[in-house]
N, C-alpha and C positions, 0 to 999 in steps of 0.2 A: 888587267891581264893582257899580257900582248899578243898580237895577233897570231902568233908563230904558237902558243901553248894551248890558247884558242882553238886554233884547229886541232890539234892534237888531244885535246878533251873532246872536240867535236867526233873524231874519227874514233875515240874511245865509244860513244855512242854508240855510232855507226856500230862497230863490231859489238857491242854488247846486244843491239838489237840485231843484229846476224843472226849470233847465237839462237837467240829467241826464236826466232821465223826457221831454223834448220828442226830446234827441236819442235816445236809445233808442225811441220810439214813433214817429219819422218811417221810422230807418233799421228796425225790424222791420217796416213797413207797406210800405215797396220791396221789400224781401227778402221777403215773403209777395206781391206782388204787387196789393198792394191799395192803391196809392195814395203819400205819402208823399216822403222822399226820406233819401239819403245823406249825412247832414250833421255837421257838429261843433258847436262852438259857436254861432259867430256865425251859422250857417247858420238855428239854432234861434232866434236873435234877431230874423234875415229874416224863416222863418216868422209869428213873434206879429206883426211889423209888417203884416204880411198880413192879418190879422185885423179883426173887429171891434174897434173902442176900440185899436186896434194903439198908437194913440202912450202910452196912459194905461198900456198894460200893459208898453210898453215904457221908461218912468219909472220905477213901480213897480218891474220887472226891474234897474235900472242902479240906484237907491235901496239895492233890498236887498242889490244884487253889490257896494256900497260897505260895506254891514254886515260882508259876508264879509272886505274886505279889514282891516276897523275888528276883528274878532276875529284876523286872523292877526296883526295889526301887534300888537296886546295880545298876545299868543300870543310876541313874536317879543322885546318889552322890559319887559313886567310878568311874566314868565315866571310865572303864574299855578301851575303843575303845581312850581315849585323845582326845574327841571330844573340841573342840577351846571354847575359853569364849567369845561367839558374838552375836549375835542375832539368829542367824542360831542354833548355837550350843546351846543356853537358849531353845529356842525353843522346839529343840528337845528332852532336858531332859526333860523339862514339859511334854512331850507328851507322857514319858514315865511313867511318877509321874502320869499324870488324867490315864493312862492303869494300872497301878498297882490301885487305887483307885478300876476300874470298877471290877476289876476281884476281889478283895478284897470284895466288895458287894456280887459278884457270889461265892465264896468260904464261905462266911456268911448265902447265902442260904443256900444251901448244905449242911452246917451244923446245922442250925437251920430245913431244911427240915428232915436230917436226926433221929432229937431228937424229930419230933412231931411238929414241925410248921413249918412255912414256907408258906403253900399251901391254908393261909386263902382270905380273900380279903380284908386284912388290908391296910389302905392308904400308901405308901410309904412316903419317905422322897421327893423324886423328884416327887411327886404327890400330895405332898401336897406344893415345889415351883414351878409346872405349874398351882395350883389352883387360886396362889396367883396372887397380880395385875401385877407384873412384868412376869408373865408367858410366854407373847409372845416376849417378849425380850430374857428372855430365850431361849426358842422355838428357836429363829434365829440363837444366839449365836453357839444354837447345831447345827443348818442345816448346819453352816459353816464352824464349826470342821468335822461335815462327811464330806462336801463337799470337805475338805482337805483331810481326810483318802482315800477317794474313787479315786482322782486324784494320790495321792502318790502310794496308790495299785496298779493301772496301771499302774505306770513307773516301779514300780517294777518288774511288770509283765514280761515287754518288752523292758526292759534294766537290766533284769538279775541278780540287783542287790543282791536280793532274795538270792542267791548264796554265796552271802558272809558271810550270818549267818552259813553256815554249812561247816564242815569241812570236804573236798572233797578227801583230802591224804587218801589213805585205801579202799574205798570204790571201790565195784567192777563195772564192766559197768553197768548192770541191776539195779542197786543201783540208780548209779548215772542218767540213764535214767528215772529212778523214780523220781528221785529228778527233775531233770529240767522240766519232764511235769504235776506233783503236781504243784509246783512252778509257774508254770505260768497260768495251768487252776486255781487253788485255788486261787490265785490272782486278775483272772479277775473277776471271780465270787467276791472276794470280794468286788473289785470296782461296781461292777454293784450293787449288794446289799448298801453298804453302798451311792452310788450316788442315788441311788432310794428316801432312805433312807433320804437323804439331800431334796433334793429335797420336798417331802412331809413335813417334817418337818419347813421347809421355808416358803410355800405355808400357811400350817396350820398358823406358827409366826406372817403372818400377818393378818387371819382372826382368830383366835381362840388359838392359846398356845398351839398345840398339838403336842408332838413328836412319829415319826414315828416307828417303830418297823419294825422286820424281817419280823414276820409273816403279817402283814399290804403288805410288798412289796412283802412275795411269795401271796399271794390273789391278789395283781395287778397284776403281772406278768400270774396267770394261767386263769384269767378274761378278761384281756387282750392280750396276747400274744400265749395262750393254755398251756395246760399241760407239752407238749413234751418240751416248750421253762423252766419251772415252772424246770422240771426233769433235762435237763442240767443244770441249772443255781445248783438245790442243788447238784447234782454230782459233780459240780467244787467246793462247801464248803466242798463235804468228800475229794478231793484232796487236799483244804489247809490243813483237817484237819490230812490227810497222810504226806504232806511237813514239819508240827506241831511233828509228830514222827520220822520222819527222822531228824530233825534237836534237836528233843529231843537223838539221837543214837549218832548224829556226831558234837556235836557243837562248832563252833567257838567261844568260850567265850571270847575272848577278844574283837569278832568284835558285837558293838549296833546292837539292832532291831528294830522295830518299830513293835507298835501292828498294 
């Protein structure tokens, strides 16, 4: 890969672990009561439009979110890592091809938030196949894909693998202590999110076609579990989304990721 594509996967990073660190610091700052809100993605895209310079940062944001999708697609047909031609290995390009898709959507907000739309309550395209009759098929289809993500982020967590994406030579200890407990709390928190995630969404597939969202499972969690449980859970997404910049600074590019 050359240098110039390189960075441009690298700053895909970068801005995907943005993402991560806005929605984690809006949804801990409702959950501690200090301001903020409950949000996912695009919510966090909301947010920066809000802002100062909001349209330049929200460029910038949809620029880099297209980096991200520019390393999974590489990730997905230069199989960079020689991942094996088998089931395993099919697999997990695909899983890298629907992650470039998803974030290719969020890079399209972004962009289209930034030029004046974006923030209407126009039907989406995946709202208008969960309207349709096949919707709770749907529905399941996705419970089960999370249900995969959320299991795989856990092993991640806690067999380290996580580690392999980043390139460890160089890095000072404090670095690297960073890195290992980003890594594993931003991890678990993902798994707990996207298993919630699953879960609801499955539940929904067989009464109704509804797929579940973040902010759906931070509102269970601080309804059910309290705040203080609501605030760690988003403290461990601004850690993925710290593990997301560090691994944007030091990457191992030869070795696959998984969103």
């Amino acid at each position: 890969m050359s240098s110039k594509k390189e960075n441009f996967a690298r700053f895909g990073m970068a801005a995907k672990g943005t993402v991560y660190c806005l929605i984690g610091v809006l949804t801990a700052l409702a959950a501690f009561g200090q301001g903020g809100q409950q949000t996912g993605s695009k919510g966090a895209l909301q947010y920066l439009s809000q802002q100062s310079y909001g349209q330049i940062l929200l460029i910038l944001m949809g620029i880099g979110l297209l980096g991200y999708v520019f390393w999974r697609m590489y990730q997905s047909f230069a199989n960079p890592k020689g991942i094996e031609d088998n089931t395993k290995g099919y697999a997990k390009r695909a899983a890298y091809f629907i992650s470039g898709l998803i974030y290719g959507g969020l890079a399209f907000y972004a962009l289209k938030l930034a030029f004046g739309g974006g923030s209407g309550g126009g039907k989406s395209m995946m709202g208008s196949l969960m309207s349709g009759s096949n919707g709770d098929i749907i529905a399941i289809i996705i419970g089960i894909g999370m249900g995969i993500k959320a299991i795989y982020d856990l092993y991640r967590a806690y067999s380290g693998k996580f580690r392999e994406e980043v390139e460890e030579v160089g890095m000072d200890p404090k670095e690297q202590k960073a890195l290992i407990n980003a890594g594993k709390f931003g991890h678990t928190a993902r798994g707990v999110v996207f298993g919630l995630m699953a879960f609801f969404t499955l539940k929904s597939g067989f009464s109704g076609g509804k797929i579940s969202t973040q902010t759906d499972v931070f509102s269970y969690i601080q309804n059910e579990f309290g705040s203080i449980a609501l605030g760690i859970v988003a403290l461990g997404l601004v850690g993925y989304g710290v593990y997301m910049l560090i691994k944007a600074k030091y990457p191992a590019m030869s070795i696959a990721s998984s969103r």
